[in-house]
C-alpha positions in Angstrom: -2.3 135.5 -7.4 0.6 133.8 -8.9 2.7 134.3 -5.4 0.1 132.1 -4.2 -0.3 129.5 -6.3 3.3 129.1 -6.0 3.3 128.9 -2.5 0.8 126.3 -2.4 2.2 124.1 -4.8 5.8 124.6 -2.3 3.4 123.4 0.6 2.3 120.6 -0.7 5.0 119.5 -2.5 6.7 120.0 0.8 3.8 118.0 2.8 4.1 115.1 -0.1 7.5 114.7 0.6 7.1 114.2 4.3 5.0 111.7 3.9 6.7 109.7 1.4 9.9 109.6 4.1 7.3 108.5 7.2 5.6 105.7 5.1 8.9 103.1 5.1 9.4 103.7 8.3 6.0 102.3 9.6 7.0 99.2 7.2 8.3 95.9 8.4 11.9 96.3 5.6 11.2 93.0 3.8 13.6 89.9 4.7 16.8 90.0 2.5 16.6 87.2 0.2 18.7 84.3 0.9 18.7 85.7 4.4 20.3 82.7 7.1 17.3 81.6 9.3 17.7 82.6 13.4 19.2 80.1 15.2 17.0 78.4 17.4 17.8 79.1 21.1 19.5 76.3 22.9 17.3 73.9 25.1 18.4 74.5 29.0 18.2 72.2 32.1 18.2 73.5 35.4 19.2 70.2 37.1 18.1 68.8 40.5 20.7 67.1 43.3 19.6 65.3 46.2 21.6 63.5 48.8 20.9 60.4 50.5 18.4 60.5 53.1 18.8 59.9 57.0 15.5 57.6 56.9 15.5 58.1 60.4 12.0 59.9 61.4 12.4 63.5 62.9 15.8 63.2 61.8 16.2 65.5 58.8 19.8 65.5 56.3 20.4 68.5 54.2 23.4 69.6 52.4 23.9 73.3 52.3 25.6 74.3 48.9 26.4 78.3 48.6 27.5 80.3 45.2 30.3 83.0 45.9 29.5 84.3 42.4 31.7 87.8 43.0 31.2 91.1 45.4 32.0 90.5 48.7 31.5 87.8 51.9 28.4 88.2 53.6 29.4 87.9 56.7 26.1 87.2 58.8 26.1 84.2 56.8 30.1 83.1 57.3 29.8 83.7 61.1 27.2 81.7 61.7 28.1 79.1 59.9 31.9 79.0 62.1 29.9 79.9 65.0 27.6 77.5 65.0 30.2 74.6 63.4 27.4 74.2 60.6 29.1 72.6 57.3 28.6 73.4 53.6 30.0 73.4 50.6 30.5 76.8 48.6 31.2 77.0 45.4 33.6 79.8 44.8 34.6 81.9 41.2 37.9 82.7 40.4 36.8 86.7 40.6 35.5 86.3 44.3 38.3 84.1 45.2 40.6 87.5 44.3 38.6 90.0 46.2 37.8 88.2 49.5 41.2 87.5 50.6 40.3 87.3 53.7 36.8 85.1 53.7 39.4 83.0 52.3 41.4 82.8 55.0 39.1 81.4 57.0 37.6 79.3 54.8 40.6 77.3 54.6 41.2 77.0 58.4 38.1 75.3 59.0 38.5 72.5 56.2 35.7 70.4 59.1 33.1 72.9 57.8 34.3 73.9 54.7 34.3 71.9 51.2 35.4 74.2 48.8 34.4 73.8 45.0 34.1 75.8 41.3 32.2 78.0 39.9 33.9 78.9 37.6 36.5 81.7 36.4 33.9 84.6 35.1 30.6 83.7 35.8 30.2 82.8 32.7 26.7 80.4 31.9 28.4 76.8 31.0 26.0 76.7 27.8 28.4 75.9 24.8 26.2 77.8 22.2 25.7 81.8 22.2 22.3 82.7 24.1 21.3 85.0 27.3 20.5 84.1 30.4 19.0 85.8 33.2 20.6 88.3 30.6 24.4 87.0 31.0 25.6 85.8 27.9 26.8 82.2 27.9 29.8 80.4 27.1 28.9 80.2 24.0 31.3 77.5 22.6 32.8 74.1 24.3 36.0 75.8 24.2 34.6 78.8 26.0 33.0 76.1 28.6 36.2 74.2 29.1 37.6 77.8 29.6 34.8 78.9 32.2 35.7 75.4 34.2 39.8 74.9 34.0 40.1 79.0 35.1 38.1 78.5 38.0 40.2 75.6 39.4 43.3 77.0 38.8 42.4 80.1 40.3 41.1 77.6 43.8 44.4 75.6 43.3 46.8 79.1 43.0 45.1 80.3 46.3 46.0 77.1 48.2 42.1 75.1 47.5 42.6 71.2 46.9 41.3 70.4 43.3 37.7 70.4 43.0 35.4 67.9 41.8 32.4 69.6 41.3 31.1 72.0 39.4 28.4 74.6 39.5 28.2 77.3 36.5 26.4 80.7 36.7 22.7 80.9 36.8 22.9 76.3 37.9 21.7 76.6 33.8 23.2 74.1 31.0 22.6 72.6 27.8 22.6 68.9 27.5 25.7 69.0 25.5 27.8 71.1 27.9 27.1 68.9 30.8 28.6 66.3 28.8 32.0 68.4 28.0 31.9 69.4 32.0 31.2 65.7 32.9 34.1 64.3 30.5 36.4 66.8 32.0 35.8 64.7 35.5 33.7 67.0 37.4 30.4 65.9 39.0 28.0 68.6 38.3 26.1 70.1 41.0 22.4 70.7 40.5 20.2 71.2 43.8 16.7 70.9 45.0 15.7 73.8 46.8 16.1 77.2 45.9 16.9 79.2 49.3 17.3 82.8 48.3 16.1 83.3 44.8 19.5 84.3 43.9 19.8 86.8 46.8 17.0 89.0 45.5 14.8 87.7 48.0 13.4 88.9 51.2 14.8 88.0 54.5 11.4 86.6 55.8 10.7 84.5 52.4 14.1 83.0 52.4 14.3 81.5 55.7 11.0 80.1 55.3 12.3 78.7 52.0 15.1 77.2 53.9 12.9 76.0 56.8 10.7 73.9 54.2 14.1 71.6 53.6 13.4 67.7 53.5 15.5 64.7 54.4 17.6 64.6 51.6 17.4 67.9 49.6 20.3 70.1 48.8 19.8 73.9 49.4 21.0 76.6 47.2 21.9 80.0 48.2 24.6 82.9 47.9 27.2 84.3 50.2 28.4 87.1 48.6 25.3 89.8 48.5 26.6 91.2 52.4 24.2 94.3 51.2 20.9 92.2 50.5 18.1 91.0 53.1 18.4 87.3 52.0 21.7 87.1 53.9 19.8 87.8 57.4 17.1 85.0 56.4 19.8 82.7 55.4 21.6 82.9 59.0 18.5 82.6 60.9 17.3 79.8 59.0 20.4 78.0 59.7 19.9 78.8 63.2 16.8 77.4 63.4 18.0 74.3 61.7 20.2 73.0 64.3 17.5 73.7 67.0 15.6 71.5 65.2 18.4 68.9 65.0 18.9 69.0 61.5 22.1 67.0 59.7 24.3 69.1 58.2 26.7 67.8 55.1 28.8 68.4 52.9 28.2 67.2 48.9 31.9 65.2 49.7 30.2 63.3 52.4 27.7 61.8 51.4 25.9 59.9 48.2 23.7 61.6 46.2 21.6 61.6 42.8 21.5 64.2 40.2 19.3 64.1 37.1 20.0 65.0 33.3 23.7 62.7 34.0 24.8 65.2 36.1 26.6 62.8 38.5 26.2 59.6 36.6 
């Protein structure tokens, strides 16, 4: 009888215990006093750019603007545009500048198509405060901002690019704040008005109808450097299509054009 009144005082002593160590851990732990608040999360722009119009009925101008964020060339979309003598401007980080070599090359030997401008050393978000976006981290301080910019142009000038004068940052994403660093540094920042490819993670069919929908005077935003993803092959068709239509090709350098959140003021 005693054996097993000691063995059920063991269990639930045993069984107490168990449930005393469960109990804090289905607890909120209470906020340590004199804690700092959180930091509210910056406010972001995503800022639009549009380009004089043609005014001329049937007669539509676009400006095709491309991120070579890093990877590799995608090709369908580099050959069409030398094949077809369609210009853009592509705005090029110092990461896919190293690894393209070649894009490069040609890039540079057909300056009639080809305005080349930064995006910057890392592909880093130009936001000067720390947050995520998209789940990149930003910047996360002016100095890291004016970091992100200066490496990516002297990574175009050290591979034989004229200075640029615009700038796009990973993700097209800023704070207020930042775009006034960016803009004091003497860069016009480049925002844009239609989104071709969803950052390359769209289909080929949806993105060339996405291009398609271009008006006189939007500026079109897409990628060159996702050879691997089906928005390539609706980019190139698009284009294609385009110039059947008669459609105006520029470049940002060639024309005037209007960007909100004094982005280009």
């Amino acid at each position: 009888m005693n054996r097993i009144l000691l063995a059920s005082a063991f269990l639930l002593a045993t069984l107490s215990a168990a449930s005393a160590e469960e109990i804090p851990s289905a607890l909120p732990a209470p906020a340590a006093v004199g804690s700092a608040p959180k930091a509210p999360a910056p406010k972001l722009v995503e800022p639009h750019l549009h380009i004089a119009r043609s005014n001329i009925a049937g007669h539509v101008r676009i400006a095709l603007t491309f991120d070579a964020c890093m990877g590799r060339a995608d090709e369908r979309i580099l050959s069409t545009l030398v094949q077809e003598r369609i210009p853009a401007t592509i705005f090029v980080t110092a990461r896919w500048l190293k690894h393209n070599p070649a894009a490069v090359a040609v890039l540079l030997q057909n300056p009639d198509l080809f305005e080349l401008e930064n995006h910057g050393e890392n592909h880093i978000p130009a936001v000067d405060t720390p947050t995520l976006i998209y789940g990149i981290a930003s910047a996360g301080s002016p100095q890291a901002v004016r970091q992100e910019v200066e490496g990516g142009a002297a990574a175009m000038v050290a591979a034989g690019i004229p200075a640029p004068h615009w700038f796009r940052g990973s993700t097209a994403k800023y704070d207020l704040s930042a775009i006034g660093e960016i803009r004091a540094m003497g860069y016009r920042i480049a925002g844009y008005s239609v989104n071709g490819d969803g950052g390359s993670l769209l289909g080929a069919a949806i993105t060339e109808k996405r291009i398609a929908s271009a008006k006189d005077g939007d500026v079109i935003i897409s990628h060159i450097n996702q050879p691997t993803h089906a928005a390539g092959e609706g980019v190139a068709k698009a284009l294609v299509d385009l110039k059947a239509k008669g459609t105006q090709f520029v470049r940002l350098e060639d024309v005037e054009d209007t960007g909100d959140d004094k982005t280009t003021e």
